[in-house]
C-alpha positions in Angstrom: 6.8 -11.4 11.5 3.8 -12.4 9.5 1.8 -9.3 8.5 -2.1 -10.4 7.9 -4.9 -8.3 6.2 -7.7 -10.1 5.3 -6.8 -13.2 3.1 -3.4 -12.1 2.1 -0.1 -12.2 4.0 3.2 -11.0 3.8 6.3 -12.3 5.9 8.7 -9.9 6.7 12.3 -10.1 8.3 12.9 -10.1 11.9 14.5 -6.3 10.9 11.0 -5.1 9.9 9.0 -3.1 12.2 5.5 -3.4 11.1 2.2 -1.8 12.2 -0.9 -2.4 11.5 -2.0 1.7 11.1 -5.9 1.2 9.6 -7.4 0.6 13.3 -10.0 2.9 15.1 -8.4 2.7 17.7 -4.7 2.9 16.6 -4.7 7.0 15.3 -8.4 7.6 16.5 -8.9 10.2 14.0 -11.5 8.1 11.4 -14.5 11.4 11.8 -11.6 13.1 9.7 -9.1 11.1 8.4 -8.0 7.9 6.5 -5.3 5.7 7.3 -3.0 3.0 5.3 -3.5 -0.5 5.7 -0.1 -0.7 7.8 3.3 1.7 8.4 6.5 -0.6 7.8 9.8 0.2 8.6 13.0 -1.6 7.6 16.7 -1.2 6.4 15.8 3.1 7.2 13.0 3.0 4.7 9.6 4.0 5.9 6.6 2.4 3.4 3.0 3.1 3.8 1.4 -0.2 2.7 -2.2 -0.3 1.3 -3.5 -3.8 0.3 -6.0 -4.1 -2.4 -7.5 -7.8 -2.4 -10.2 -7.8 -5.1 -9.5 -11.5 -5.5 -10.5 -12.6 -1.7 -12.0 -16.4 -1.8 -15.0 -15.1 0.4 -16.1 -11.8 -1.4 -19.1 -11.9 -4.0 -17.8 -12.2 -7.6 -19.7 -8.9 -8.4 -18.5 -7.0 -6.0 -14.6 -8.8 -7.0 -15.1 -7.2 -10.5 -16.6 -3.6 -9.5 -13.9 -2.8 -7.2 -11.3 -4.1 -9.7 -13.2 -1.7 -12.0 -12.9 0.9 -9.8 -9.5 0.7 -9.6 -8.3 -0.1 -12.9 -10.2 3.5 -13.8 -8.6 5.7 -11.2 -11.9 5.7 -9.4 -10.0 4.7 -6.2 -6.9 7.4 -6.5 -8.8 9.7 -4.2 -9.2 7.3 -1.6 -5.6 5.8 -1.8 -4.3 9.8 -2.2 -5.8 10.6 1.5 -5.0 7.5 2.8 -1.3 8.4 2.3 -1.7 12.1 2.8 -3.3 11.5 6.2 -1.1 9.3 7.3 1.6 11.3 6.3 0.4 14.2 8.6 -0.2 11.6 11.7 3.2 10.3 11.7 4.7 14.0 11.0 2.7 15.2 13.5 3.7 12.5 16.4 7.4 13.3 14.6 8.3 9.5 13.9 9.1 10.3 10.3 12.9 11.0 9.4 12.6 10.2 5.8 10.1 10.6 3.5 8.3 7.7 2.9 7.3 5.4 -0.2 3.9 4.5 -0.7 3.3 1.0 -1.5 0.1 -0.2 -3.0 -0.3 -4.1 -3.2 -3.5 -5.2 -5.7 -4.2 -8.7 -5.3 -5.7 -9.3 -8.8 -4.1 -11.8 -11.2 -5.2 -10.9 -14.2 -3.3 -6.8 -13.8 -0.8 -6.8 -16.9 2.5 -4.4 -16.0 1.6 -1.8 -18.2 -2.1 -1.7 -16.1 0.3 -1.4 -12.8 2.5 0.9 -14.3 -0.2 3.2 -15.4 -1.7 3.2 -12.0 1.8 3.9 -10.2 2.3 6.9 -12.4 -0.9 8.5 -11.7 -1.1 8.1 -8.1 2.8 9.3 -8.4 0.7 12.6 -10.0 -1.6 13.1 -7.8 0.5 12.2 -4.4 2.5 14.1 -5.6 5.7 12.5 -5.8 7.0 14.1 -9.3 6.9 17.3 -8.2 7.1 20.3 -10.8 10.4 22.4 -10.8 8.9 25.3 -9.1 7.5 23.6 -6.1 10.6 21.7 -6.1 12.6 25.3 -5.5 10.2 26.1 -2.6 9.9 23.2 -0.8 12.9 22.2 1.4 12.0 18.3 1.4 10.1 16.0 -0.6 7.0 14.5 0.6 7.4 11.1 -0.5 10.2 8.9 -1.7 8.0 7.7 -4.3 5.0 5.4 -5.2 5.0 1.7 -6.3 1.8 -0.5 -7.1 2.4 -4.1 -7.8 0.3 -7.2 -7.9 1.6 -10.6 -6.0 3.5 -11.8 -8.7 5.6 -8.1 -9.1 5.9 -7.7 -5.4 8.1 -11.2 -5.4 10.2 -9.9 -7.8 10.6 -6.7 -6.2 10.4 -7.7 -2.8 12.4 -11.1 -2.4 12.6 -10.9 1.4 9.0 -9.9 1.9 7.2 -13.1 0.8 3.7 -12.7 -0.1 0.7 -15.3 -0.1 -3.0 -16.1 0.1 -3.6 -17.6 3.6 -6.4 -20.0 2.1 -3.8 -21.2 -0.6 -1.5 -22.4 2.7 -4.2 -23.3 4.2 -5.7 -25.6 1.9 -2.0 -27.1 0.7 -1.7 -30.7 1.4 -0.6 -31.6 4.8 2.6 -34.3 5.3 
């Protein structure tokens, strides 16, 4: 299955049970809440995928390097937090979570060093929360996520071997036989 969201796509194993979750008409909740980008489930792990592309062909080159701004200041951590907390509550709510998931954050932009993705996985693992402090950890009987992970296409390869990641124009424009 090849999962598509705007210029970027992932291939995922026949195993994979991907859907795409950021769609009016999917949750039908958008006057209240946010949504991730898609819910993917494989091998019993549950992952709330957001995709990030500040490095789409078609997108002005000033609007490229605010967002990439934005996020590389923690400007966007709110946004991303309710994304995942919403989502959360929708798929608790309809009670197709057995786990807790992991929130996955793909950032297509070349130019994010490891310690700039590492930085931004540990505060959104802060803020999720994820790392939760000893006494909340005594009250609550399970853990609201299993964790947080932001990578850029070049990390998400290494991480993710099965899950192939691309640009669609880069195959698209490759030479043909």
């Amino acid at each position: 299955m090849i999962l598509r969201e705007g210029d970027i796509e992932i291939e995922f194993p026949d195993t994979a049970q991907v859907e795409r979750f950021d769609v009016p008409s999917k949750h039908g909740l958008t006057h209240c809440m946010k949504a991730v980008d898609f819910v993917v489930t494989d091998s019993g792990r549950t992952f709330f995928l957001e995709i990030k592309d500040f490095e789409h062909p078609a997108a002005p080159p000033d609007r490229t390097s605010a967002d990439a701004q934005r996020f590389l200041t923690g400007q966007l951590n709110e946004d991303l937090k309710h994304k995942f907390r919403d989502t959360f509550l929708y798929k608790w709510a309809e009670k197709k979570l057995s786990d807790p998931p992991w929130f996955v954050l793909l950032v297509a932009l070349t130019d994010l060093t490891e310690a700039e993705l590492l930085a931004q996985q540990t505060e959104l693992q802060r803020i999720l929360p994820v790392s939760l402090p000893e006494t909340v950890k005594k009250r609550w009987k399970q853990p609201l996520s299993s964790g947080c992970l932001v990578f850029n296409m070049e990390t998400w390869q290494r991480h993710f071997p099965a899950y192939r990641v691309r640009r669609k124009s880069a195959k698209d424009s490759s030479p043909r036989d």
